[in-house]
ROSE-4610 file (N, C-alpha, C; in Angstrom, 1 decimal, always signed):
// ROSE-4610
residu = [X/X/X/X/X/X/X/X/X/X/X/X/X/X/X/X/X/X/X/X/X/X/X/X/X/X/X/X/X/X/X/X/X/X/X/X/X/X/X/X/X/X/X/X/X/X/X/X/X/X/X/X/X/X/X/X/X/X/X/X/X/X/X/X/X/X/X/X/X/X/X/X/X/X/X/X/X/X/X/X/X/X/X/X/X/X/X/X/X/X/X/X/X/X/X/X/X/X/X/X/X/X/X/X/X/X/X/X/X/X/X/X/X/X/X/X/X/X/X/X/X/X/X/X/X/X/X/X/X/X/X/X/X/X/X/X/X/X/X/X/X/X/X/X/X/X/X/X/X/X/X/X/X/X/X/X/X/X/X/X/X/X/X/X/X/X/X/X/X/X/X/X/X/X/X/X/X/X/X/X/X/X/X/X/X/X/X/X/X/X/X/X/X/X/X/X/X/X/X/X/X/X/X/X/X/X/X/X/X/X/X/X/X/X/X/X/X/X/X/X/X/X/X/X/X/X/X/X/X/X/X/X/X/X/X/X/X/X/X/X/X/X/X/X/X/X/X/X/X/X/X/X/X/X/X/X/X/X/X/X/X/X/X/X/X/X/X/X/X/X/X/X/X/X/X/X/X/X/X/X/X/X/X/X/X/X/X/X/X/X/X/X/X/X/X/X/X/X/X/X/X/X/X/X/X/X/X/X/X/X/X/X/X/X/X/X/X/X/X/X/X/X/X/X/X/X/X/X/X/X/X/X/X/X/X/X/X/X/X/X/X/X/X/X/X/X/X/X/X/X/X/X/X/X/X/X/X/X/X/X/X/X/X/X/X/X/X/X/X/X/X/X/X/X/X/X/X/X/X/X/X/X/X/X/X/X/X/X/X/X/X/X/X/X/X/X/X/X/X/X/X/X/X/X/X/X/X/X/X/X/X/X/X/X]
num = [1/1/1/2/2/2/3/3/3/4/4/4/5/5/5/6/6/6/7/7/7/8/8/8/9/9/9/10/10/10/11/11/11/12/12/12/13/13/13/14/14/14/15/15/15/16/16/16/17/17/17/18/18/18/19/19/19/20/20/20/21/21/21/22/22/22/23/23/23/24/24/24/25/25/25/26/26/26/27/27/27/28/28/28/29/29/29/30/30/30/31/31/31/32/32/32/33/33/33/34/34/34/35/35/35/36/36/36/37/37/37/38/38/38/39/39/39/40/40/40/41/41/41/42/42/42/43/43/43/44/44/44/45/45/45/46/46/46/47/47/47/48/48/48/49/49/49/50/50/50/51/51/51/52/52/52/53/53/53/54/54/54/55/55/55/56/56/56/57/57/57/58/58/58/59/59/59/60/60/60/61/61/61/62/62/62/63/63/63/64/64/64/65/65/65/66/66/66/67/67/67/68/68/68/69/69/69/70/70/70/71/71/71/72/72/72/73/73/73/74/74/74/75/75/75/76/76/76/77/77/77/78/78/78/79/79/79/80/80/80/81/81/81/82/82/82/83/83/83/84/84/84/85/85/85/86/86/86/87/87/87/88/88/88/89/89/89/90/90/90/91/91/91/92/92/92/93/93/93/94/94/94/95/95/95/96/96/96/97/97/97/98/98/98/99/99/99/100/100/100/101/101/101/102/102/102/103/103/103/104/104/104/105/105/105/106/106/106/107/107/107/108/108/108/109/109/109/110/110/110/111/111/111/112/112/112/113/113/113/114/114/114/115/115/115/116/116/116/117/117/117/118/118/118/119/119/119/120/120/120/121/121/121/122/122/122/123/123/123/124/124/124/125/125/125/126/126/126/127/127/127/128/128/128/129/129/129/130/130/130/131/131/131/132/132/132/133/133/133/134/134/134/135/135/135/136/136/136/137/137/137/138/138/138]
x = [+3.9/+3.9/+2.5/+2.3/+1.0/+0.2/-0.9/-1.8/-1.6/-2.0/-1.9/-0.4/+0.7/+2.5/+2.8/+3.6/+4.4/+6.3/+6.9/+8.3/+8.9/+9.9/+10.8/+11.7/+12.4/+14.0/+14.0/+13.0/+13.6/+12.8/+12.1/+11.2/+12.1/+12.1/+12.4/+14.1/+15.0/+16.4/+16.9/+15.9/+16.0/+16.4/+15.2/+15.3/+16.4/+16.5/+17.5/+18.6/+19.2/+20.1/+20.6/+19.9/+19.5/+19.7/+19.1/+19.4/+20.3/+21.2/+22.6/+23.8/+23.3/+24.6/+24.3/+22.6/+22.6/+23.0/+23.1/+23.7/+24.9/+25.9/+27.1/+27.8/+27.4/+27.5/+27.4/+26.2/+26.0/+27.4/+27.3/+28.3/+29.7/+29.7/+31.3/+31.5/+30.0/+30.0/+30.5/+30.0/+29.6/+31.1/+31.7/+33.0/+34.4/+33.5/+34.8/+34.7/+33.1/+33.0/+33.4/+32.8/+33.1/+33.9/+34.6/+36.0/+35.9/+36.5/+36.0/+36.5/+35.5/+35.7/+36.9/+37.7/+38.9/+39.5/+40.1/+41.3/+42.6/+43.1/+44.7/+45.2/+46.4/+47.0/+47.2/+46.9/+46.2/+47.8/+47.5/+49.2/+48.2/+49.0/+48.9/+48.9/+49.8/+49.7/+48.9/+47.5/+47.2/+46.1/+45.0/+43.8/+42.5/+41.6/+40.7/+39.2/+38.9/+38.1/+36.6/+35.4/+35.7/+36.3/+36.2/+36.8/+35.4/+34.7/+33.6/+33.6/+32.8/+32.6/+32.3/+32.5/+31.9/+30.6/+29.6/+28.3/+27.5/+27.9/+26.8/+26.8/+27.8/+28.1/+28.3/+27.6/+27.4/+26.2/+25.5/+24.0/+25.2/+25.9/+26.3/+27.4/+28.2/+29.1/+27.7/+26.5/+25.8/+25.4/+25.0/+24.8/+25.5/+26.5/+28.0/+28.4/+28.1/+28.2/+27.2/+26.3/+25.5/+25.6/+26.2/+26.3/+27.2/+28.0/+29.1/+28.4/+27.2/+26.5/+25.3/+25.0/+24.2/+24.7/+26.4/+27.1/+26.0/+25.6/+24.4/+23.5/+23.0/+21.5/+21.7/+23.0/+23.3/+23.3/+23.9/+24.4/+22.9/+22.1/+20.9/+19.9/+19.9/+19.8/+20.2/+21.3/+21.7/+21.3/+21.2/+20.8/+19.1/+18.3/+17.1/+16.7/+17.8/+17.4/+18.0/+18.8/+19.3/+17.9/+17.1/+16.4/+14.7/+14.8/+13.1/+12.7/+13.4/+12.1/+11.7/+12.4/+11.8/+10.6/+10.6/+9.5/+8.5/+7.9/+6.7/+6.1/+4.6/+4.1/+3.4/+2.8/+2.1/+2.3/+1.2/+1.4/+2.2/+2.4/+3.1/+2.0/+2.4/+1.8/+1.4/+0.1/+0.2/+0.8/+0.3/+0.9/+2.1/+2.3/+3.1/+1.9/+2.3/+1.5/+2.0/+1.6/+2.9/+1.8/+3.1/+2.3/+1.3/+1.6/-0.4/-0.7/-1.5/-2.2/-1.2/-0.8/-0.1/+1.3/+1.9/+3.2/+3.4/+2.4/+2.3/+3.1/+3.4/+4.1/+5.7/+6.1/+7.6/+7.7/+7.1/+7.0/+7.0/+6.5/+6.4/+8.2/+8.3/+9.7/+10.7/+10.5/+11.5/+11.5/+10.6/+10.2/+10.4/+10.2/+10.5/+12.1/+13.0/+14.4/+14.8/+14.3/+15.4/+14.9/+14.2/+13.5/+14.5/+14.8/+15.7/+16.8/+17.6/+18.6/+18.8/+18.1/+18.1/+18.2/+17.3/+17.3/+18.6/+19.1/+20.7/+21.5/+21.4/+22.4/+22.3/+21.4/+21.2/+22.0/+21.2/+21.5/+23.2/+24.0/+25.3/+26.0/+25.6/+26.2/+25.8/+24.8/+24.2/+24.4/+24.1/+24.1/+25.4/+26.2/+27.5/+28.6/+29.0/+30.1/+31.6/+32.4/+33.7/+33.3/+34.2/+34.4/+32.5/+32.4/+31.1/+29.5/+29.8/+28.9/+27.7/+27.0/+25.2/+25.1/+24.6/+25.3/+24.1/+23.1/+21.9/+22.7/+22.2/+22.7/+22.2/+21.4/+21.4/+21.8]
y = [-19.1/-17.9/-17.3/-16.1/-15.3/-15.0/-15.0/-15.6/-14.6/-14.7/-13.9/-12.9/-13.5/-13.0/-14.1/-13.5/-14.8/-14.7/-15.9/-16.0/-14.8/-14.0/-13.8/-14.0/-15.3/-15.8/-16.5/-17.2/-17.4/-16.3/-15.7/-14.6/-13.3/-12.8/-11.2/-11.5/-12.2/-12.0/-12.6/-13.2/-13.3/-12.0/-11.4/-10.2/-9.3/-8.9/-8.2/-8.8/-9.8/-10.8/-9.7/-10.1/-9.9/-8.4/-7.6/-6.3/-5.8/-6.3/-6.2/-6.3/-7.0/-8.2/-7.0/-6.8/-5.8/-3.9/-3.5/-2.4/-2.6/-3.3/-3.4/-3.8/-4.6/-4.4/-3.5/-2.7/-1.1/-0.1/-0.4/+1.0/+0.5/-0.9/-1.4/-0.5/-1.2/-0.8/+0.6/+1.7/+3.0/+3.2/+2.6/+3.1/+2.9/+1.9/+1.7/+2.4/+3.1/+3.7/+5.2/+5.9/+7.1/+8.1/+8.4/+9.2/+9.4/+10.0/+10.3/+11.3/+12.7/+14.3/+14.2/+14.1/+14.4/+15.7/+16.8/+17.6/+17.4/+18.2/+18.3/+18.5/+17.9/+17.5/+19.0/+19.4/+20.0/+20.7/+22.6/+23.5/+24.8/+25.1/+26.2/+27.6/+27.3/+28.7/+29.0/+27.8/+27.8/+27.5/+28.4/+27.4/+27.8/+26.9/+27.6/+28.7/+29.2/+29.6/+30.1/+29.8/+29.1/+27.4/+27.2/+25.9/+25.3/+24.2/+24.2/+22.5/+22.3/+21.1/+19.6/+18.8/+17.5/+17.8/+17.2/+17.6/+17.3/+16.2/+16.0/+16.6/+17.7/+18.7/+20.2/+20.0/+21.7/+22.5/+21.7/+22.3/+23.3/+22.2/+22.7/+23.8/+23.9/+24.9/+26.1/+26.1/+27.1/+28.0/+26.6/+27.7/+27.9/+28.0/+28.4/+29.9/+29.9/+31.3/+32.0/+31.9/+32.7/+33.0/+32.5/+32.6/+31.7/+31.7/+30.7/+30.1/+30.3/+29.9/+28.9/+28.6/+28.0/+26.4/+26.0/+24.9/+24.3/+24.8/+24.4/+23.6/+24.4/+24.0/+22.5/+22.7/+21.5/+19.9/+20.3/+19.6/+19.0/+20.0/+20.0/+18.7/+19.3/+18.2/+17.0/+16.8/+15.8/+14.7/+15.5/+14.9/+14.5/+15.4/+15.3/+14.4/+13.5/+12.4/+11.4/+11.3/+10.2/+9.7/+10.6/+10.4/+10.3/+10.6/+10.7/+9.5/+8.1/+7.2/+7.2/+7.4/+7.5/+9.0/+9.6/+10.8/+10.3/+9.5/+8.7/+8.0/+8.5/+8.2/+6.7/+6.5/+5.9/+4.6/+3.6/+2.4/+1.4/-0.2/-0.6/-0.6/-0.5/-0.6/-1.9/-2.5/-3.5/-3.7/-2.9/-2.3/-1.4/-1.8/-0.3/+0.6/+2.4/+3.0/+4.5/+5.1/+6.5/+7.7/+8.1/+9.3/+9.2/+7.9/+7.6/+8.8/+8.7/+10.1/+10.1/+9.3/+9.3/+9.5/+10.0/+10.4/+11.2/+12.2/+13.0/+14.0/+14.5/+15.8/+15.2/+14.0/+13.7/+13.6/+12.9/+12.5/+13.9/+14.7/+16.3/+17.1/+16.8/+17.7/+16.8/+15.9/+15.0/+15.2/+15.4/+15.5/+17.1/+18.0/+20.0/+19.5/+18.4/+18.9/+18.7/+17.0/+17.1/+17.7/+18.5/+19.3/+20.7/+21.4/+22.2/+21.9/+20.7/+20.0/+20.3/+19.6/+19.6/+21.1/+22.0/+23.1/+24.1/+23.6/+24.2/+24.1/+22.5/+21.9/+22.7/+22.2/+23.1/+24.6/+25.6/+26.6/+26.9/+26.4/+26.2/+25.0/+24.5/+23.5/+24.6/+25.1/+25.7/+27.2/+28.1/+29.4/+30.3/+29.4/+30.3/+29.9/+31.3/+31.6/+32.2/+32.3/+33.3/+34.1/+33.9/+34.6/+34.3/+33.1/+32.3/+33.9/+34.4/+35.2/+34.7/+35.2/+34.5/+34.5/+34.1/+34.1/+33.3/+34.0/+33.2/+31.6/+30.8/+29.6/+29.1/+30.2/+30.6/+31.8]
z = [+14.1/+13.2/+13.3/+13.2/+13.1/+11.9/+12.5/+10.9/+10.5/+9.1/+8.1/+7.7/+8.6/+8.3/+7.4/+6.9/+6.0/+6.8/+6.3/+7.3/+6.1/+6.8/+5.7/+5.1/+5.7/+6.1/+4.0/+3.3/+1.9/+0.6/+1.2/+0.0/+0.1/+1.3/+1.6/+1.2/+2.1/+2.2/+0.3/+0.0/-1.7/-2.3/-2.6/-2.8/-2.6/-1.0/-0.5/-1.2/-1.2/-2.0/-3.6/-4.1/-5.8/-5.8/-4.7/-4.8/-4.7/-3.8/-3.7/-4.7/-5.3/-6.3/-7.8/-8.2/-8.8/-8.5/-7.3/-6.9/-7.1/-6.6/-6.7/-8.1/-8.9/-10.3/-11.1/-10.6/-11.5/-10.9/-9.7/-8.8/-9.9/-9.6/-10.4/-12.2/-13.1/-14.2/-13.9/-13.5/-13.4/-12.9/-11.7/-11.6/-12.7/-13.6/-14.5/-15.8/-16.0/-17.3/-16.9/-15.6/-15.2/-14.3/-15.1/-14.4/-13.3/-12.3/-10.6/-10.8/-10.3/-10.7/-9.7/-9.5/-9.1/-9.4/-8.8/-8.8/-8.8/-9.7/-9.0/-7.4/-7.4/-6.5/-5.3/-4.1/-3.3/-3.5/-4.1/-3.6/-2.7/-1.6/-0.7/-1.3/-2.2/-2.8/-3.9/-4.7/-5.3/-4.8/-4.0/-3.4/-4.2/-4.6/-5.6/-4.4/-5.0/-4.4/-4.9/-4.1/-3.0/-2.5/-1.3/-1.4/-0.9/-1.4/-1.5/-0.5/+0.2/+0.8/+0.2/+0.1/+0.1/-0.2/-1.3/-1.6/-0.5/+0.3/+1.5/+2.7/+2.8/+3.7/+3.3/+1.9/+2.0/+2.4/+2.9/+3.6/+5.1/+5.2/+6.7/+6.4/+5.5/+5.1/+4.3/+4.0/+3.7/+5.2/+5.7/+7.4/+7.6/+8.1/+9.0/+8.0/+6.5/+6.0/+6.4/+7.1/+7.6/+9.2/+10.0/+11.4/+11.5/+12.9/+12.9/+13.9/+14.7/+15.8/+15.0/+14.1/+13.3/+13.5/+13.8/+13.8/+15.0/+16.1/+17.0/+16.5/+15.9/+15.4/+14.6/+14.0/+13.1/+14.2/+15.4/+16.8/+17.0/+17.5/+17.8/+16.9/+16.0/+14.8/+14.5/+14.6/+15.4/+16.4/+17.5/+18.9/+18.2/+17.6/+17.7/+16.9/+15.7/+14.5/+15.7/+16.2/+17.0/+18.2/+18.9/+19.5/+18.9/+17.6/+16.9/+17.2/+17.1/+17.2/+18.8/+19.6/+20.8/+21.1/+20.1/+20.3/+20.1/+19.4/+18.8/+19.9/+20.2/+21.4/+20.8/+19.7/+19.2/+19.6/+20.2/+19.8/+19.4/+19.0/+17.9/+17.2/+15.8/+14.8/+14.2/+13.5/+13.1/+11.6/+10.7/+9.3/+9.4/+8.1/+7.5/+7.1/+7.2/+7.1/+6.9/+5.9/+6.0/+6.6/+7.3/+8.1/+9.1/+9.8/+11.0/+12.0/+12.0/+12.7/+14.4/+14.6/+15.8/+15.9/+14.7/+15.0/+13.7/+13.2/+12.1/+12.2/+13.5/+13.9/+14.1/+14.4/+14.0/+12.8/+11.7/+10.5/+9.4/+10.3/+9.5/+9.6/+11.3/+11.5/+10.5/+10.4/+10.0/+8.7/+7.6/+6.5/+6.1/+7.5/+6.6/+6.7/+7.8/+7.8/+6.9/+6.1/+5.2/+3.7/+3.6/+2.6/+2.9/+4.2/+4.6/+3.8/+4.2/+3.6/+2.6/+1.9/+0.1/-0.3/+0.2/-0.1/-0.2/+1.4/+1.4/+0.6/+0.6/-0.4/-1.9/-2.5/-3.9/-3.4/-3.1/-3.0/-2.9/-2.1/-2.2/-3.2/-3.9/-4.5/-6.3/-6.4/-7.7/-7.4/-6.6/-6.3/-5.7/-5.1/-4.8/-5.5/-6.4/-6.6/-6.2/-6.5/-5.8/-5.0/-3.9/-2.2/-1.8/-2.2/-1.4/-2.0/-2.7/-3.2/-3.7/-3.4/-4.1/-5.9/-6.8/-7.8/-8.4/-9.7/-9.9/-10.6/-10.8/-11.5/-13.3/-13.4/-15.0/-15.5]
């Protein structure tokens, strides 16, 4: 073992343990106290509008109402989170350390996207109303 590490195999996986057993008990409590926003049963001739995406996918249904070529950039994005840890020229690290001067500029793109994100999201989840119209939220 290396000085000054400690093992993690009965401290850390403890933890993780306990953390678990407490998430999944809350998710349970929480799923038996709280209704599931559910809709009625899906009619063709009755479609609401707009028809609005899964909340973790309306960043990407906000772009696509702006260009149908934007679905790219989404692709792009993609490709570019799957390969970020290999962008990082730095070293191994001996600490944890947020933001090291040696991979500040992955840590930044990665940090404006999902700020992008969030941003979309809100804006389409709070701002658009019927026929996808911009629509203040107060």
């Amino acid at each position: 073992m290396k000085r000054g590490y400690q093992k993690s195999s009965p401290y850390f996986f403890r933890l993780i343990k306990i953390a678990l057993a407490l998430t999944v008990l809350a998710l349970m409590a929480l799923a038996a106290l709280v209704p599931a926003p559910l809709q009625e049963q899906a009619d063709l001739a009755r479609v609401p509008n707009p028809v609005k995406s899964a909340w973790f996918l309306l960043w990407i249904q906000e772009l696509v109402s702006y260009s149908k070529y934007l679905v790219y950039l989404v692709l792009a994005l993609t490709v570019g989170f799957i390969v970020l840890p290999w962008l990082s020229r730095s070293p191994q690290h001996q600490g944890a350390c947020w933001f090291p001067r040696e991979s500040r500029v992955v840590c930044c793109v990665a940090l404006a996207t999902c700020v992008a994100v969030l941003a979309l999201t809100l804006v389409a989840m709070c701002c658009r109303g019927a026929n996808w119209q911009f629509v203040s939220p107060f």
